[in-house]
C-alpha positions as CSV (number, residue, x, y, z in Angstrom):
1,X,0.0,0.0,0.0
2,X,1.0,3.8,-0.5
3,X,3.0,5.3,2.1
4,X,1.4,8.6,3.9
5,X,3.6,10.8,2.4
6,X,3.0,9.7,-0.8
7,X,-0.3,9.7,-0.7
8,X,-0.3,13.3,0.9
9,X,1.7,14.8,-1.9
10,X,-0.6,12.9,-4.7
11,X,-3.5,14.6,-2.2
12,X,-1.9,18.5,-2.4
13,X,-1.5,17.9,-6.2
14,X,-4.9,17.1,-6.7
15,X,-5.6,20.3,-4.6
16,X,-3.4,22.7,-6.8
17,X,-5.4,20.2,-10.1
18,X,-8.8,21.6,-8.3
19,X,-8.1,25.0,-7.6
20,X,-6.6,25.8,-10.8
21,X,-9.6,24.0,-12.6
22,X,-12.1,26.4,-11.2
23,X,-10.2,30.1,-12.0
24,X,-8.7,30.3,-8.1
25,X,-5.3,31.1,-9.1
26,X,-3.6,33.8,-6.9
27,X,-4.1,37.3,-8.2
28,X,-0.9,39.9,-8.0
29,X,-2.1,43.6,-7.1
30,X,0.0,47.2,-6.5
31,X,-1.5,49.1,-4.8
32,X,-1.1,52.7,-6.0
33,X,2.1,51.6,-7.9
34,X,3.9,52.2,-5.7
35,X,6.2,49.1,-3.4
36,X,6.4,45.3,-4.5
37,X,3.5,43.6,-5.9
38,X,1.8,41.3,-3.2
39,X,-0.3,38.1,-4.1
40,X,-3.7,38.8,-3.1
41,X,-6.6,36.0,-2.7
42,X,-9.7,36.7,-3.4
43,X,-13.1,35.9,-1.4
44,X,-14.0,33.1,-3.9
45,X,-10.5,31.5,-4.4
46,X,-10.7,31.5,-0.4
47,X,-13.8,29.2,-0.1
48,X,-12.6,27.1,-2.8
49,X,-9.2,26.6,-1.0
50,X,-11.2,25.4,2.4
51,X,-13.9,23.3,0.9
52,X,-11.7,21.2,-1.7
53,X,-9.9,18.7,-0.5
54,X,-8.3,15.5,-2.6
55,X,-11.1,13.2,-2.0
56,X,-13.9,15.3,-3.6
57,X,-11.8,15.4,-7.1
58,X,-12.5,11.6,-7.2
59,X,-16.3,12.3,-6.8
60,X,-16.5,13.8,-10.9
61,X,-15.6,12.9,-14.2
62,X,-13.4,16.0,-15.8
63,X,-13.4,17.9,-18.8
64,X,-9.7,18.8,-18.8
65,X,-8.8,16.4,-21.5
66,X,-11.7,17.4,-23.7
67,X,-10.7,20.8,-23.4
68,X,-7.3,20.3,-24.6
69,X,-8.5,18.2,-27.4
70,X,-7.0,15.2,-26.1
71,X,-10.2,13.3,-26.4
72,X,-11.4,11.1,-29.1
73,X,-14.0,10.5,-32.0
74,X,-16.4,7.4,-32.1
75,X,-14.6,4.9,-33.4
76,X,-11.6,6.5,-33.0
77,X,-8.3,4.5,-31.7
78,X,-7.5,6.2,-28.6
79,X,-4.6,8.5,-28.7
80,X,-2.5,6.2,-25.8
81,X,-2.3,3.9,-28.0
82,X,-0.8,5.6,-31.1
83,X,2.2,6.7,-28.9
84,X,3.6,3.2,-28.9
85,X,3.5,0.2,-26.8
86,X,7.2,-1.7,-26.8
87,X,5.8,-4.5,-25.5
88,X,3.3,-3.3,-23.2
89,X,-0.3,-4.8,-22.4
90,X,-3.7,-3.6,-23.5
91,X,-6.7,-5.8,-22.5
92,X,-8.9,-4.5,-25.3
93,X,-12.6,-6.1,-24.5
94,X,-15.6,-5.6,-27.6
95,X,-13.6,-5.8,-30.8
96,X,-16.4,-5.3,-32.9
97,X,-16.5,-6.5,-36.4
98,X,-12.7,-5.1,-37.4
99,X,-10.7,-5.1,-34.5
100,X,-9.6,-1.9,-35.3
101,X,-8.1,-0.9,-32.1
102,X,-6.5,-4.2,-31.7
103,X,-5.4,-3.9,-35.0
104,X,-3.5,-0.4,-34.9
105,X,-2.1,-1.2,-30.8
106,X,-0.5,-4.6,-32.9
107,X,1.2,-2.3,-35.0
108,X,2.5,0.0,-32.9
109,X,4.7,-2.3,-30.7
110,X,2.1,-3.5,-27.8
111,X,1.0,-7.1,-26.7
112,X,-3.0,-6.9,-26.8
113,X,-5.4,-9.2,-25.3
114,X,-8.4,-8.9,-27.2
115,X,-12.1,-10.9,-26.8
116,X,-14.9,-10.5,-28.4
117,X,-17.9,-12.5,-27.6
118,X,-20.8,-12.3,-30.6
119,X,-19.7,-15.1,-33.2
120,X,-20.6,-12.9,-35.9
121,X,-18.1,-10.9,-35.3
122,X,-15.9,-12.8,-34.2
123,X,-16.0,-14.9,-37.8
124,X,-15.3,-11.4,-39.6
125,X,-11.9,-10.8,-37.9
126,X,-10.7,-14.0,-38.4
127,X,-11.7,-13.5,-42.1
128,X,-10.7,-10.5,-42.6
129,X,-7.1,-10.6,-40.8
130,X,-5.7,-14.2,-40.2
131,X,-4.3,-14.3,-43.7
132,X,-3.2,-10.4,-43.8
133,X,0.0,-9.5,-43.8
134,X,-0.1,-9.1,-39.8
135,X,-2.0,-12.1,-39.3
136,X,1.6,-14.0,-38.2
137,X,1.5,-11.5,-35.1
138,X,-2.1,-12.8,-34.6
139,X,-3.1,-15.9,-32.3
140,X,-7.0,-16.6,-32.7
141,X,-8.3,-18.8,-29.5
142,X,-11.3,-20.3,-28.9
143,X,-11.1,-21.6,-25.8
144,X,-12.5,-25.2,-24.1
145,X,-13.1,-26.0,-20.8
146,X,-10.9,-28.3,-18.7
147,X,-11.6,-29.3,-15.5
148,X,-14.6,-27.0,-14.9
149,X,-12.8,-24.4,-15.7
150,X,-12.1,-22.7,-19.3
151,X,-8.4,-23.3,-20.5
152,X,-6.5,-20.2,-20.8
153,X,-3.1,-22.4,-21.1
154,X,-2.8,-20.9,-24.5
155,X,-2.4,-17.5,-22.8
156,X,0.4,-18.3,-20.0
157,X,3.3,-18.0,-22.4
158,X,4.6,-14.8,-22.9
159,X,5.5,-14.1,-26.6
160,X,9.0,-13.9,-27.9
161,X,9.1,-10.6,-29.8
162,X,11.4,-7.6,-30.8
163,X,11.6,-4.1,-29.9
164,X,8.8,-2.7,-32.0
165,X,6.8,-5.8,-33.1
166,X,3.5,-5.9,-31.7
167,X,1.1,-9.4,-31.1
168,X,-2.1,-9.9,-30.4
169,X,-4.1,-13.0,-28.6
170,X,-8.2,-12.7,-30.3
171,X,-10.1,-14.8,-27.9
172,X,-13.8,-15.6,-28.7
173,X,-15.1,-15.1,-25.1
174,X,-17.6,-12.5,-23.5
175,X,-15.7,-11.4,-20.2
176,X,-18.1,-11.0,-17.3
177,X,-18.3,-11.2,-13.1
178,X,-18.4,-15.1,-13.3
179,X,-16.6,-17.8,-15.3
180,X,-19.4,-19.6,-17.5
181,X,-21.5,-19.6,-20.5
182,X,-23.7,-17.3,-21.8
183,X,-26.0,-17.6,-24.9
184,X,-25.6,-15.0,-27.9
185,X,-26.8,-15.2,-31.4
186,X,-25.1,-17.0,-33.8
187,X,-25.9,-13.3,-36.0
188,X,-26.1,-9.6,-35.3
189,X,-23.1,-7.6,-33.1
190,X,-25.1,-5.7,-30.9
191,X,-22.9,-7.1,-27.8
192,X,-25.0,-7.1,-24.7
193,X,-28.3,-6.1,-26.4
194,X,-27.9,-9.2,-28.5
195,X,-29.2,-11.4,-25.3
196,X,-32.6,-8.8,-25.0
197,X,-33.1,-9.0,-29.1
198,X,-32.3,-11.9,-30.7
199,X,-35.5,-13.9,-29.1
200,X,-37.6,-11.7,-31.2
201,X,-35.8,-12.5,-34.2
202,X,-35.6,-16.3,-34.5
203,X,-31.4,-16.0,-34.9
204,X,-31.2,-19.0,-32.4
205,X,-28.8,-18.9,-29.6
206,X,-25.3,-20.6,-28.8
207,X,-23.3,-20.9,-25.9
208,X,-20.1,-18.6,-25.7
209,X,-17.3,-18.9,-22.9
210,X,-17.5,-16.3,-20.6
211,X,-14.6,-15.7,-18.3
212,X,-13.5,-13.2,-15.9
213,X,-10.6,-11.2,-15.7
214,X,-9.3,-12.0,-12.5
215,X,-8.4,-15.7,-13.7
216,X,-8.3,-15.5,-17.6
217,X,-5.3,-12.8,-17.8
218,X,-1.7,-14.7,-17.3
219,X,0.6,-13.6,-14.5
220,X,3.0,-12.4,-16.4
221,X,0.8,-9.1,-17.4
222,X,1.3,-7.7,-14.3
223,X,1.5,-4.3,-15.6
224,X,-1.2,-3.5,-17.9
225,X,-1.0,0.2,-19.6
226,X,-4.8,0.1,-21.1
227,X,-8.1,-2.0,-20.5
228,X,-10.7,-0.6,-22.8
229,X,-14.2,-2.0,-22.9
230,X,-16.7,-1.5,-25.6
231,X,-19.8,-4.5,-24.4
232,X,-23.1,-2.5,-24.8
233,X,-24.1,-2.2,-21.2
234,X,-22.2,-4.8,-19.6
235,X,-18.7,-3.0,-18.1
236,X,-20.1,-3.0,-14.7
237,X,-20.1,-6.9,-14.9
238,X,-16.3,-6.6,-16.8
239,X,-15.5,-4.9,-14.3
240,X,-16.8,-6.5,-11.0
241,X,-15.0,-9.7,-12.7
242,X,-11.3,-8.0,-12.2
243,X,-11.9,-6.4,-8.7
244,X,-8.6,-7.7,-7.6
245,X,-6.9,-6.6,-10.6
246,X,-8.0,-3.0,-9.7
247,X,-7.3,-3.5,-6.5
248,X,-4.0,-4.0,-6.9
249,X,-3.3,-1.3,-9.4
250,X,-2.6,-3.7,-12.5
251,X,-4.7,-1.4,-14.8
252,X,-2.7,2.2,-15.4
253,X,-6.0,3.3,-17.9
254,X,-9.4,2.0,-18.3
255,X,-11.3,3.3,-20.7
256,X,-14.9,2.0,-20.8
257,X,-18.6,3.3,-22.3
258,X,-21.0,4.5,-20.1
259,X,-24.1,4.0,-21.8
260,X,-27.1,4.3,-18.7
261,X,-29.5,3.5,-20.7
262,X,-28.7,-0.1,-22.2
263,X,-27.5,-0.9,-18.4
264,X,-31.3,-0.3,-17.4
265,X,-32.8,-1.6,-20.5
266,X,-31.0,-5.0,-19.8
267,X,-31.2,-5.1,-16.2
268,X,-26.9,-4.8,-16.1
269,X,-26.8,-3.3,-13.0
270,X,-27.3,0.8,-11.4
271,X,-25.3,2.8,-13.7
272,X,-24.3,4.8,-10.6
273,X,-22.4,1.9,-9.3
274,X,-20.4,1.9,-12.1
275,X,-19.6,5.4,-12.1
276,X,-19.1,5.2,-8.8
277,X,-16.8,2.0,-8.9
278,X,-13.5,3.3,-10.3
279,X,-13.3,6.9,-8.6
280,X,-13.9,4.5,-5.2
281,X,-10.4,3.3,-5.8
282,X,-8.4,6.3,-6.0
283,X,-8.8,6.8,-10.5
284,X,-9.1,9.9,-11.5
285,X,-11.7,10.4,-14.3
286,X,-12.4,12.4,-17.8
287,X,-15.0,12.4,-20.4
288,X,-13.1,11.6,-23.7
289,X,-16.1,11.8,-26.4
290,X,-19.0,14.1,-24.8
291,X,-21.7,14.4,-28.0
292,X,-24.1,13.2,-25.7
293,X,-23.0,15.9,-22.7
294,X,-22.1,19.3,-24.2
295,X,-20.5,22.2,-22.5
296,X,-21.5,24.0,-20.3
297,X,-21.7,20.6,-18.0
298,X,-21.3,19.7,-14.6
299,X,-18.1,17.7,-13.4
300,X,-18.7,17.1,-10.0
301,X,-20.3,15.5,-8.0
302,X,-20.6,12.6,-9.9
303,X,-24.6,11.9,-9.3
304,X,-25.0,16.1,-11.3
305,X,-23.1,14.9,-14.0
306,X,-24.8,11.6,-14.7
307,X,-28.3,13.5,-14.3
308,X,-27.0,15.7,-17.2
309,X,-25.7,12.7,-19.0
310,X,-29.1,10.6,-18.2
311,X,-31.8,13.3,-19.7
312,X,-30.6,13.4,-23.2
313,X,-31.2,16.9,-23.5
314,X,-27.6,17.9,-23.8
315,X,-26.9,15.8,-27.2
316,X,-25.6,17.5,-30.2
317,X,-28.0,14.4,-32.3
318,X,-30.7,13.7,-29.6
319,X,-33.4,16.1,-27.6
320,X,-35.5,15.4,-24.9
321,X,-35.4,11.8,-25.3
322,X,-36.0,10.9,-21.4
323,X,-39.5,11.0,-20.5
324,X,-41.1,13.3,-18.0
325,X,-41.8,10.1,-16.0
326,X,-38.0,9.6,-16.0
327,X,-38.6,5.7,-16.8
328,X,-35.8,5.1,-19.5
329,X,-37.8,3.8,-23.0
330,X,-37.3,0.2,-24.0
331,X,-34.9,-1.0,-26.7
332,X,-34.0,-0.1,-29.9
333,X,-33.2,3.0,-28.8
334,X,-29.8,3.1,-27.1
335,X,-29.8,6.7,-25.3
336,X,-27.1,9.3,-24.3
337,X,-23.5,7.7,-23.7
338,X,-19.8,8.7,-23.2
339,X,-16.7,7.5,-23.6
340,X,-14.6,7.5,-19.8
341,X,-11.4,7.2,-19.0
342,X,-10.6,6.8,-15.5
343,X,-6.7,6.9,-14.7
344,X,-4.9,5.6,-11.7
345,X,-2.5,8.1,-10.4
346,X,-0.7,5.1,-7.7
347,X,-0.6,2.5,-10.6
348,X,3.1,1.6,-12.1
349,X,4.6,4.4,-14.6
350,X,4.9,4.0,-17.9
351,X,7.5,1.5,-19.0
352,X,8.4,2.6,-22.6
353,X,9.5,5.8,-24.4
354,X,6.6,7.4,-26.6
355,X,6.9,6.7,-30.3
356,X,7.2,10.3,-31.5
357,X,10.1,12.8,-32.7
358,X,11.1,16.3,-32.1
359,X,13.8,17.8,-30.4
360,X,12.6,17.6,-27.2
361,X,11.6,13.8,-28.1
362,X,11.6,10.9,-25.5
363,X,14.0,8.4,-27.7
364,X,17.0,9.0,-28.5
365,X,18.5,9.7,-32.5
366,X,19.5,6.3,-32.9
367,X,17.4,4.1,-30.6
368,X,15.3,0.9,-32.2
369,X,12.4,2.7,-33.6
370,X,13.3,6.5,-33.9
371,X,13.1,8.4,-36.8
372,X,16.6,7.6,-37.6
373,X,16.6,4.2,-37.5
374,X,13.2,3.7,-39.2
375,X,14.5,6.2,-42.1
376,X,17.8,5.0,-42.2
377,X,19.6,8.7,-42.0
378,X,22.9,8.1,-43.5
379,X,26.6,9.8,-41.9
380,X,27.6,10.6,-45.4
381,X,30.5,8.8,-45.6
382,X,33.8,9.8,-48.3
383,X,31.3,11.6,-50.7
384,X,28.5,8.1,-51.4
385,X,25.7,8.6,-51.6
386,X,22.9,8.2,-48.7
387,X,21.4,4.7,-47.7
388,X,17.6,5.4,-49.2
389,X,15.0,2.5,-47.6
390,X,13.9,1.0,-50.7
391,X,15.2,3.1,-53.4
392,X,13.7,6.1,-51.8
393,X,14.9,9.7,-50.6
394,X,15.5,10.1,-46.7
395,X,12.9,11.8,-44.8
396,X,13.8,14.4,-42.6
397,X,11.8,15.4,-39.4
398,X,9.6,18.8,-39.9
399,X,11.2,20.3,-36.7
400,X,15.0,19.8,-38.0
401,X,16.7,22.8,-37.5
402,X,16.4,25.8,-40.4
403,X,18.4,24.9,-43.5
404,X,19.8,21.6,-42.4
405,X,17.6,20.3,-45.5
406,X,19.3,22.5,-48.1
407,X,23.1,21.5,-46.4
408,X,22.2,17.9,-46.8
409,X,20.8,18.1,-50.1
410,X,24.0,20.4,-51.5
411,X,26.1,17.9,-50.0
412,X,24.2,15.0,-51.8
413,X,24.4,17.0,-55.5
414,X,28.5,17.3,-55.0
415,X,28.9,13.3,-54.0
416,X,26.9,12.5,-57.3
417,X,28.2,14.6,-59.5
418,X,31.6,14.9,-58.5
419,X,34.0,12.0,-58.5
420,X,35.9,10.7,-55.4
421,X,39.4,11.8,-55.3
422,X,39.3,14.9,-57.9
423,X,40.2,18.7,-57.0
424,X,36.6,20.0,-56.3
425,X,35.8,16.8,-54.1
426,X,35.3,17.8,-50.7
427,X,35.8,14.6,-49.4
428,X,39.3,15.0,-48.1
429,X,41.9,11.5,-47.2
């Protein structure tokens, strides 16, 4: 557990996080002009300072990242993942019909485990991406039981991979609060809606593995940098499955969908509890998509914010969809959601530099994976001419210093055109 003192100083950041996040920064003032200027607090910055304390920044979900356009589109890979993973874990839960997150974290260096529970879908990954090009840094695992319990042996071994080469385990499994079965339809991808639906529509149900967190992931993820969870109402149940995973901080990130609506349509639990959940355990949390809950919108506590969230009055494509009775309408319509991303401020730090160049980069010039080494810059040796990848000219870096470009390409014009060895060769023995 966290030492006092750490846990105090994470508490007085939080503070300085609050204050500033509410305009109660110190104001300087001269009086007259005259003598040094003296920080003066106002009456409002006052109150704030006595009533926040670290505990009530838990009790919200923030707009900071929105508001520095840090958040994401629907459907859009999140942006954690685009930084690089070399060889870090995401648990990536709802995979849809492309895999598309999986897809991109796979080729950007991390190690995903991904499950997807409607066969449908399921059928149309494998199609479409065992027999691509990445499909050797694909494992596709349908799992059997052994023992009473499902075999996840498949999963203990940790693959053998380079630097920047990422790999993927696709598991046809919902994941849930208990290891069992559950019955989907053998058609459609509407992930937990399919088990309200699909009686209606004669599709037939089969049984699907379900497993929990808690037992399925292999001990050697110990660290895990993202969990995101895409199930159609279900991440309260995802999420009760891993308790002791949360609990002991293996999850840096989890981004999951709120959608209240779907939760009460298909009985999933009180979408309070699982706002509630996360914040309970020390995460910090932020809205990352917010179409459903436009500005102005109210942060904390978290029981304002989900009323805003719950009416569907703040939508930029719905209006006044809740009825006065406040009784949530049946299924097909899905309601307001959001995309949340709750962070965990005492979970490890992260293990890898970020994938991403400039001068103030976190890799350095020649390290596996840099700009450098991915474009093959060349020393310019005796006057030859430039290793090219593939025939093609070297790229430089958009924030290499003024004129470097011209130098380099001056330099490459005399090598060509001027043979080694004669008078006007500046390649000196």
């Amino acid at each position: 557990m966290l030492s006092e003192s750490r846990e105090r100083t994470l508490t007085t950041l939080l503070v300085g996080v609050a204050v500033g996040s509410v305009g109660t920064a110190l104001l300087l003032h001269t009086s007259s002009g005259r003598g040094p200027a003296q920080p003066v607090r106002p009456a409002a910055a006052s109150r704030a300072l006595e009533e926040v304390d670290g505990s009530d920044l838990y009790d919200g979900v923030h707009s900071l990242l929105r508001e520095w356009k840090c958040g994401h589109g629907n459907m859009e890979t999140p942006r954690t993942v685009t930084v690089g993973g070399f060889g870090q874990v995401i648990v990536d839960i709802g995979l849809g019909e492309d895999a598309k997150e999986t897809i991109d974290a796979v080729k950007k260096g991390f190690v995903v485990f991904g499950f997807e529970p409607m066969p449908e879908n399921y059928r149309k990954v494998r199609h479409r991406w065992q027999n691509a090009t990445i499909g050797s840094q694909l494992r596709f695992i349908e799992l059997t039981e052994r023992g009473g319990h499902w075999d996840s042996t498949l999963l203990q071994r940790k693959p053998l991979l380079g630097v920047d080469r990422g790999f993927a385990y696709i598991i046809q499994a919902a994941v849930g609060d208990t290891d069992s079965i559950v019955k989907l339809p053998t058609r459609g991808n509407n992930g937990a809606l399919g088990t309200m639906t699909s009686g209606g529509r004669g599709t037939g149900l089969v049984p699907v593995p379900q497993v929990r967190l808690d037992t399925v992931l292999p001990a050697w993820a110990s660290a895990i940098h993202l969990m995101k969870i895409d199930t159609q109402g279900y991440e309260l149940k995802v999420l009760m499955g891993a308790l002791d995973s949360l609990r002991a901080l293996r999850f840096r990130y989890v981004l999951y969908e709120f959608s209240p609506w779907l939760m009460k349509q298909g009985n999933l639990g009180e979408p309070m509890e699982l706002l509630r959940l996360l914040p309970g355990m020390k995460a910090l949390c932020f809205d990352m998509y917010g179409n459903h809950n436009l500005f102005p919108r109210p942060s904390r506590p978290l029981s304002r914010y989900y009323t805003h969230l719950l009416s569907g009055n703040h939508s930029y494509m719905y209006d006044n969809q809740l009825p006065p009775s406040g009784v949530v309408p049946g299924a097909p319509l899905v309601g307001p959601w959001d995309d949340i991303l709750c962070w965990f401020p005492h979970a490890a730090e992260r293990a890898a530099p970020l994938d991403q160049g400039g001068p103030f980069g976190s890799k350095k010039y020649d390290e596996p994976g840099s700009f450098a080494e991915r474009e093959q810059v060349a020393k310019w040796p005796r006057g030859q001419v430039a290793k090219r990848p593939r025939g093609q000219e070297a790229k430089w870096p958009t924030w290499w210093p003024s004129g470097q470009e011209g130098q380099v390409a001056k330099r490459r014009r005399q090598s060509v055109a001027t043979p080694v060895g004669s008078r006007t060769s500046s390649n000196k023995v």
